[in-house]
C-alpha positions in Angstrom: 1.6 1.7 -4.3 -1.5 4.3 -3.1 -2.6 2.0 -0.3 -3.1 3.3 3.0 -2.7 1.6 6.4 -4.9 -1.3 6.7 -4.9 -4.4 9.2 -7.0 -6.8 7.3 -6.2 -10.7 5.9 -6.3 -11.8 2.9 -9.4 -12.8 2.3 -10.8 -9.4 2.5 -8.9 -8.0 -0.6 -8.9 -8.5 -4.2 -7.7 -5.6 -5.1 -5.2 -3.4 -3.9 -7.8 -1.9 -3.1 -9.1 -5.8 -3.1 -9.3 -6.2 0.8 -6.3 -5.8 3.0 -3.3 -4.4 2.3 -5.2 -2.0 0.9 -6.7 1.6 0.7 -7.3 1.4 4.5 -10.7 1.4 3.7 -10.2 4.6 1.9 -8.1 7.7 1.9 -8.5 11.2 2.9 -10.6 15.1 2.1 -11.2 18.3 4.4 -9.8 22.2 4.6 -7.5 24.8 4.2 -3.4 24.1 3.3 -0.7 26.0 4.3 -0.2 29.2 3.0 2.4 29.5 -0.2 3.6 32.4 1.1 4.5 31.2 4.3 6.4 28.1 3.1 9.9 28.0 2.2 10.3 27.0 -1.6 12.6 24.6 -2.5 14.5 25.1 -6.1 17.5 23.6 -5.7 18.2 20.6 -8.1 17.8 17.2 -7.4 18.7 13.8 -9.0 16.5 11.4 -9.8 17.6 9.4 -6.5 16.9 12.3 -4.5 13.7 13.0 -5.7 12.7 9.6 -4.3 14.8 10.0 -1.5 13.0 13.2 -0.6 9.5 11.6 -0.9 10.7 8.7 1.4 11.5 11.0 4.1 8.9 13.3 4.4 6.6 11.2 4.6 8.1 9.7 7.3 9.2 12.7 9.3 7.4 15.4 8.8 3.9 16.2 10.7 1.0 16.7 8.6 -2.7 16.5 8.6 -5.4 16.5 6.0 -8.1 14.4 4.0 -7.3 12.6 1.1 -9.9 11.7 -1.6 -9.0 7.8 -3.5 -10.7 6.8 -6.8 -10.5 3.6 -8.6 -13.2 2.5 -11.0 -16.6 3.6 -9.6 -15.5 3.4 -6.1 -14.6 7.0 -4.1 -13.6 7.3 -0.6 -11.8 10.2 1.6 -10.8 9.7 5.0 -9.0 11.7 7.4 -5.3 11.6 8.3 -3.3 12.4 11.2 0.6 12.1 11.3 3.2 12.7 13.6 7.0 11.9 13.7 8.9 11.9 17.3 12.0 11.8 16.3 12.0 8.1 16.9 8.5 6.8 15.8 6.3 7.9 12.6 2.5 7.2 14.1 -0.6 7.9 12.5 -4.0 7.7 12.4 -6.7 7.3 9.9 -10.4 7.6 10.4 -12.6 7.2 7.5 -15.0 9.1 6.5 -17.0 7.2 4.5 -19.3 4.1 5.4 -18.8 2.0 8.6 -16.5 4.2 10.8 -13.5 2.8 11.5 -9.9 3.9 12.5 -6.8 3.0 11.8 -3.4 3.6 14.7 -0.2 3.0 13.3 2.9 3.0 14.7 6.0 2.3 12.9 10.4 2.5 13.4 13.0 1.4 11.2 12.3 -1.9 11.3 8.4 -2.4 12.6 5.3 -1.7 11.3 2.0 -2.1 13.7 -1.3 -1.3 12.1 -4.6 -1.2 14.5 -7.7 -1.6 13.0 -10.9 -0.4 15.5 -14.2 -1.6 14.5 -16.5 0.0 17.2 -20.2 -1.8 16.3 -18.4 -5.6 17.2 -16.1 -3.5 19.5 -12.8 -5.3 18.0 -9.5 -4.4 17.6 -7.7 -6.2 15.0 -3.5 -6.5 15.1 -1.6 -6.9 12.8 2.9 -6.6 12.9 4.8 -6.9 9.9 7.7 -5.4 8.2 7.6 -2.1 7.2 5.3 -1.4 3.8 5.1 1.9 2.8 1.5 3.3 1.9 0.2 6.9 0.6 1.9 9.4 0.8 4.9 7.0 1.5 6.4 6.0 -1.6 8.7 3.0 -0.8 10.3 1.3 1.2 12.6 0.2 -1.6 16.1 2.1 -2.3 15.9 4.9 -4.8 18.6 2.5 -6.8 16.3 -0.4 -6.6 13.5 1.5 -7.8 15.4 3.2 -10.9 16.3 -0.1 -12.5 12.9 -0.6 -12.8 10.9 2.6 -14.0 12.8 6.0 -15.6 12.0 8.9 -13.5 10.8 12.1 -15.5 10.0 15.5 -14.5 6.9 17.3 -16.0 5.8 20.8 -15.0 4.7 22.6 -11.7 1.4 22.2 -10.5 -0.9 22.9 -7.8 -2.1 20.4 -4.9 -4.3 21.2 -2.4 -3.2 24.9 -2.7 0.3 23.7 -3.2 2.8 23.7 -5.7 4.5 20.3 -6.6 7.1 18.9 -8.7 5.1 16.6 -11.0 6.7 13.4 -12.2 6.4 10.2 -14.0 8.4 7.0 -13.0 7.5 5.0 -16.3 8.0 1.1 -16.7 11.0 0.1 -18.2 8.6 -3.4 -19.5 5.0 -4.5 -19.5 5.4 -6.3 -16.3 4.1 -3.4 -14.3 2.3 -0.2 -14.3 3.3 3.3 -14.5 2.9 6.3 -12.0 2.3 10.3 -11.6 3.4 11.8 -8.5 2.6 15.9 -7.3 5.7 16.3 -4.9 5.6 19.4 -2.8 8.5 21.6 -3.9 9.5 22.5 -0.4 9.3 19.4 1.6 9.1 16.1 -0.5 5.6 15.5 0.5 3.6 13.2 -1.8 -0.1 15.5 -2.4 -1.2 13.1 -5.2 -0.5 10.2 -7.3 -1.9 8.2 -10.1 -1.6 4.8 -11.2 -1.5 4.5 -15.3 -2.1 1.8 -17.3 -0.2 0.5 -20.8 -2.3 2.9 -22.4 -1.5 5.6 -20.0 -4.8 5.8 -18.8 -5.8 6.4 -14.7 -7.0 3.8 -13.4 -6.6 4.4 -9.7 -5.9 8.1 -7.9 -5.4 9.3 -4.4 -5.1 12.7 -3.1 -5.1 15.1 -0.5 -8.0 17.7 -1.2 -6.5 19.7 2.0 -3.5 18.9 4.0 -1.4 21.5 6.4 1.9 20.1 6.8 5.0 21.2 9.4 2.6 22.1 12.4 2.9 20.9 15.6 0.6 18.1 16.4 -0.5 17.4 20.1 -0.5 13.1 20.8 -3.9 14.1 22.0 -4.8 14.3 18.2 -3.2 10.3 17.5 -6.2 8.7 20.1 -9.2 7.1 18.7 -12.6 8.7 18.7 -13.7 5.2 21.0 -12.5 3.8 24.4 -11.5 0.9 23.6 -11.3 -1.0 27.3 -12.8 -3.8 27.4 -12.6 -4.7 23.5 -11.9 -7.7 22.1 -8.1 -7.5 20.6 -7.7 -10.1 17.7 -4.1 -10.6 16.0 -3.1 -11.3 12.8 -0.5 -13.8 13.3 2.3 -15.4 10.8 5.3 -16.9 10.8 8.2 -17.9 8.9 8.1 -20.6 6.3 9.9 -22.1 3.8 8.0 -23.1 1.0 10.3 -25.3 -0.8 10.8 -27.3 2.4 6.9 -28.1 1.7 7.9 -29.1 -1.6 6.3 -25.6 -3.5 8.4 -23.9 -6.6 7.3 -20.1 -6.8 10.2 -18.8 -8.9 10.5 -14.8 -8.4 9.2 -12.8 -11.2 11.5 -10.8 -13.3 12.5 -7.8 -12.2 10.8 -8.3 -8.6 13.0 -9.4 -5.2 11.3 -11.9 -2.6 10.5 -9.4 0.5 8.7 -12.0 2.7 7.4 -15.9 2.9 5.0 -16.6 5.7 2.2 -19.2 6.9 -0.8 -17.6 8.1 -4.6 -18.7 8.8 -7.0 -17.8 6.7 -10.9 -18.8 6.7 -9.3 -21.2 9.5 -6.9 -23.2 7.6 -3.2 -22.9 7.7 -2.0 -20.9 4.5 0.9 -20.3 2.4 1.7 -16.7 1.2 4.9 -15.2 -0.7 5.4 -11.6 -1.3 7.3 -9.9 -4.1 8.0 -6.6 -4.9 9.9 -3.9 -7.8 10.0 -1.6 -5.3 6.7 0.2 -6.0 4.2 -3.0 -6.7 3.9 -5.8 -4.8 2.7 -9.5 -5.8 1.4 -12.0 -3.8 1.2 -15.7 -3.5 -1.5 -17.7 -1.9 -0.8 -21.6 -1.8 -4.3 -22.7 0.6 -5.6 -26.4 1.0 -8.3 -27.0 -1.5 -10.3 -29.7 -0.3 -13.9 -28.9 -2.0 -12.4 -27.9 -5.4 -13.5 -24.5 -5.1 -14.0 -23.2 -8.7 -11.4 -21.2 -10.7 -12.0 -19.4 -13.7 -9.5 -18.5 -16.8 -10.4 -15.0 -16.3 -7.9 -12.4 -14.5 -10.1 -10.5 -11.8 -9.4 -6.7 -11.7 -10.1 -3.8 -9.5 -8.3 -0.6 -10.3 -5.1 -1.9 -10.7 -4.8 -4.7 -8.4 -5.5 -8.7 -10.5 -6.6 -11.3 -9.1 -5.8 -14.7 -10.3 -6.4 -18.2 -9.1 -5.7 -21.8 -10.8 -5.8 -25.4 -8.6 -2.5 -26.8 -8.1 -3.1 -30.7 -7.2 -5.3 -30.4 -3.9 -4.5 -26.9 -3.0 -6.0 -23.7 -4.3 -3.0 -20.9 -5.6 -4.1 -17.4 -6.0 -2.2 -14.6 -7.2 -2.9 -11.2 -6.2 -0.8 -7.9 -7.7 -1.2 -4.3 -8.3 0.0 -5.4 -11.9 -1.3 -5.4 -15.1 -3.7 -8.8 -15.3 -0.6 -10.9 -17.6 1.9 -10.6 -15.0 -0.4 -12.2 -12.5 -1.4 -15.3 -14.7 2.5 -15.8 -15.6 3.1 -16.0 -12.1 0.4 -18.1 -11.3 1.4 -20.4 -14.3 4.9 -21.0 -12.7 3.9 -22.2 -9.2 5.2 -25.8 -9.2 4.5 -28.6 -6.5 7.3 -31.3 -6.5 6.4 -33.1 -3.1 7.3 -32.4 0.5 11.0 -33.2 1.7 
């Protein structure tokens, strides 16, 4: 849930955090918030679908700018974000701040979401389209409703963010299938400042937040290019299509309390691969069905970063990994329940 865009394959990931998919190679720190005083405050009640619904939008359509700082583990990162809504399109861009530069362009509508990512020392532009997946300080692109039946929505008290004050809340699990969440919501607009990830003990175990973020001003487009020229680069695109995995004779039942959001064949490490996506919501799981030919070693042991597991077990000559930000048994009971029954 506290990715940021990214335009990276598989391979790259274990984590949520674990490659793509994930922290867009970090998240974001700088100087100076709005003034309270200046702000309009914002204390009329909402429900708990509101509260969601509010988060959802504004991070959509509102214009903002800041850094935020992300934590998991040992690992810190900040990067700098850029975001402006046109009445039509939400784009963005990210530029990191931490090791390799890099910089991320995204542009996304109701029903597209195109990440760039620009890696200037090989001078390569990497493409990826998919359906929309929401990413800090998005919250989902799940309903309110959808996310409700899930986790129980509680408000806590009224803190500062970045200079800010927020409407801090807890959507907690409703089962041990997934992990629980704090959100800082700014009080005036719905903007997400910070969030946490919490474990079964309700421990942190992954963070992202804005350290300084001015929101509501106008942004020039001028602000949206990347710091390179990138004429003359080398544009590669991550490509999928549709598939239907039982017509390849694969079982991969959908976990409890997730929904199916996507099943798609993909290259990775230049073999054709299998991938199904599931989500509550908030979390997302993935599947990995790849040929296996060398019997690449699995281990018993769940992988963990933060909050994104990793698991892998052989199923006959192909290789099935399982990659979630869930807590380390719902990956292996997913895992366990991929079936092969023979192609039709």
């Amino acid at each position: 849930m506290l990715r940021a865009a990214t335009a990276t394959p598989w391979p790259v990931r274990p984590g949520r955090l674990m490659g793509m998919l994930i922290v867009a190679t970090g998240t974001l720190l700088g100087a100076a918030a709005s003034s309270q005083e200046s702000r309009p405050r914002s204390d009329t009640p909402r429900s708990d679908a509101q509260w969601i619904q509010a988060v959802r939008l504004a991070a959509l359509r509102i214009n903002y700018s800041g850094t935020v700082v992300y934590q998991a583990g040992g690992e810190m990162r900040s990067s700098r974000i850029t975001h402006l809504f046109d009445g039509v399109h939400s784009l963005e861009r990210i530029q990191t701040l931490d090791g390799k530069p890099r910089e991320f362009i995204r542009r996304r509508s109701a029903s597209n979401d195109e990440v760039q990512c620009l890696i200037p020392e090989s001078r390569r532009v990497i493409v990826e389209q998919r359906s929309v997946e929401e990413s800090f300080p998005g919250l989902a692109s799940a309903s309110a409703e959808e996310i409700l039946e899930r986790y129980v929505l509680k408000l806590g008290s009224i803190e500062r963010v970045a200079g800010i004050e927020c409407q801090l809340m807890t959507l907690e699990p409703k089962d041990s299938a997934r992990y629980g969440y704090r959100l800082w919501v700014d009080r005036a607009t719905g903007l997400l400042l910070k969030a946490q990830t919490l474990n079964e003990r309700r421990e942190v175990i992954e963070q992202i937040a804005f350290s300084d973020v001015r929101i509501g001003e106008k942004i020039e487009r001028s602000k949206l290019r990347p710091a390179w020229s990138i004429e003359g680069w080398s544009v590669q695109r991550s490509e999928y299509r549709a598939a239907d995995l039982a017509q390849k004779g694969w079982t991969v039942p959908v976990p409890d309390g997730f929904r199916k959001t996507r099943e798609v064949e993909r290259r990775i490490a230049g073999a054709d691969a299998l991938q199904v996506v599931f989500s509550d919501g908030l979390a997302t799981v993935s599947v990995f069905i790849e040929p296996n030919p060398q019997g690449k070693p699995t281990s018993d042991e769940v992988n963990h970063l933060g909050p994104t597991s990793a698991y892998a077990r052989r199923v006959g000559e192909s290789l099935v990994t399982v990659v979630g930000e869930v807590p380390p048994s719902t990956v292996r009971t997913v895992a366990a329940s991929v079936e092969f029954r023979g192609s039709r």
